[in-house]
N, C-alpha and C positions, 0 to 999 in steps of 0.2 A: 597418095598413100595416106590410111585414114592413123591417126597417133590416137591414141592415152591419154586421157587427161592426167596429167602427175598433179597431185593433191599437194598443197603446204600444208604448215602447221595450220594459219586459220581454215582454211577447207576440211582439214581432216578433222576439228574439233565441231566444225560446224556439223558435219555430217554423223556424227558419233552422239552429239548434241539426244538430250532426250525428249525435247521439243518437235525434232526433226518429222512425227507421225502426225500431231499437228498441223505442222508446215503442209503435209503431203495430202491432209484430210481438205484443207482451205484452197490449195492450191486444185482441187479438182474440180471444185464448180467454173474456174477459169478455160477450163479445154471445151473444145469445141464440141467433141467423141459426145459428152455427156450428155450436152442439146440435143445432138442429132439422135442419140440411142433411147433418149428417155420418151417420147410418146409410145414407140410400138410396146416397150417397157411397161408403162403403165398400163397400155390397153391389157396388155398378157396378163399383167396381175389385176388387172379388175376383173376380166375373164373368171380365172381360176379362180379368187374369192368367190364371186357369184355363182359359179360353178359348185363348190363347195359348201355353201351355203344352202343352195337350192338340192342338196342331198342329202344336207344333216335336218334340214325341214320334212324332206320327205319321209327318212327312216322314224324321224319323230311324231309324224302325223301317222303313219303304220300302226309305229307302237301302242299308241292311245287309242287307237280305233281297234286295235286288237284286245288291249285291254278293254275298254268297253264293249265287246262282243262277246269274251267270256265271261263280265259279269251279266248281261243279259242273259245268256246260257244259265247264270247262276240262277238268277231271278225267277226265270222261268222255270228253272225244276226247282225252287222252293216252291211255287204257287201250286205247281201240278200235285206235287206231294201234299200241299196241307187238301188240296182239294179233295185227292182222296182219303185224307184222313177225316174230313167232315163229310165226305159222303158212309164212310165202313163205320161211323159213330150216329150215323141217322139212321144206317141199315142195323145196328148192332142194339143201339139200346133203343128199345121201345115199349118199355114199359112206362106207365102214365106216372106214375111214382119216382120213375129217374128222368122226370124231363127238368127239373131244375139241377142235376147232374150237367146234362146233356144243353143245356145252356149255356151253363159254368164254361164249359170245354169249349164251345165253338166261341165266347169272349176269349178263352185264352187264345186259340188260334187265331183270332183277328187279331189282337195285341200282340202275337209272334210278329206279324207283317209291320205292324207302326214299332215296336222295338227295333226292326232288321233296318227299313227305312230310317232312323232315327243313325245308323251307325256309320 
């Protein structure tokens, strides 16, 4: 038949001790359990790291390539728009007395694109 340990006074102060989590944190690399559990252990959490990892790369490399596809969308209906704003200003002013006008304007339009690139 299995008894009880009955505590004395030194055992029960030992154990009431506030050292005693200490005692119990040092005393765990001593057990065997530990050795034996901690490879598969680690493999599982290098696993799930790299796992985890290789997903927050992914949603990141998305994101950035998304973003850089709608600023090419962007890009590309700025250009189309100025295009046709220098073409309805070659069709529109053609009078030989507004062609320093109509020069004036297509520098501005070029200088739209080197300000936009420039931001």
């Amino acid at each position: 038949m299995h008894r009880n340990k009955v505590y004395g006074h030194l055992e029960w102060a030992r154990h009431k001790s506030s050292w005693r989590h200490g005692r119990h944190i040092f005393s765990i690399f001593s057990l065997g359990v530990i050795f034996t559990v901690f490879p598969p252990v680690l493999v599982c959490t290098l696993f799930a790291t790299f796992s985890v990892l290789s997903l927050l790369l992914v949603l990141r490399t998305n994101s950035s390539y998304n973003r850089f596809d709608e600023a090419r969308k962007f890009w590309g209906s700025n250009v189309n728009r100025t295009r046709d704003l220098v073409r309805q200003s070659l069709t529109w002013i053609r009078q030989p007395g507004d062609s320093f006008k109509l020069l004036s304007l297509l520098r501005h339009i070029k200088a739209y694109f080197f300000c936009l690139r420039t931001i």
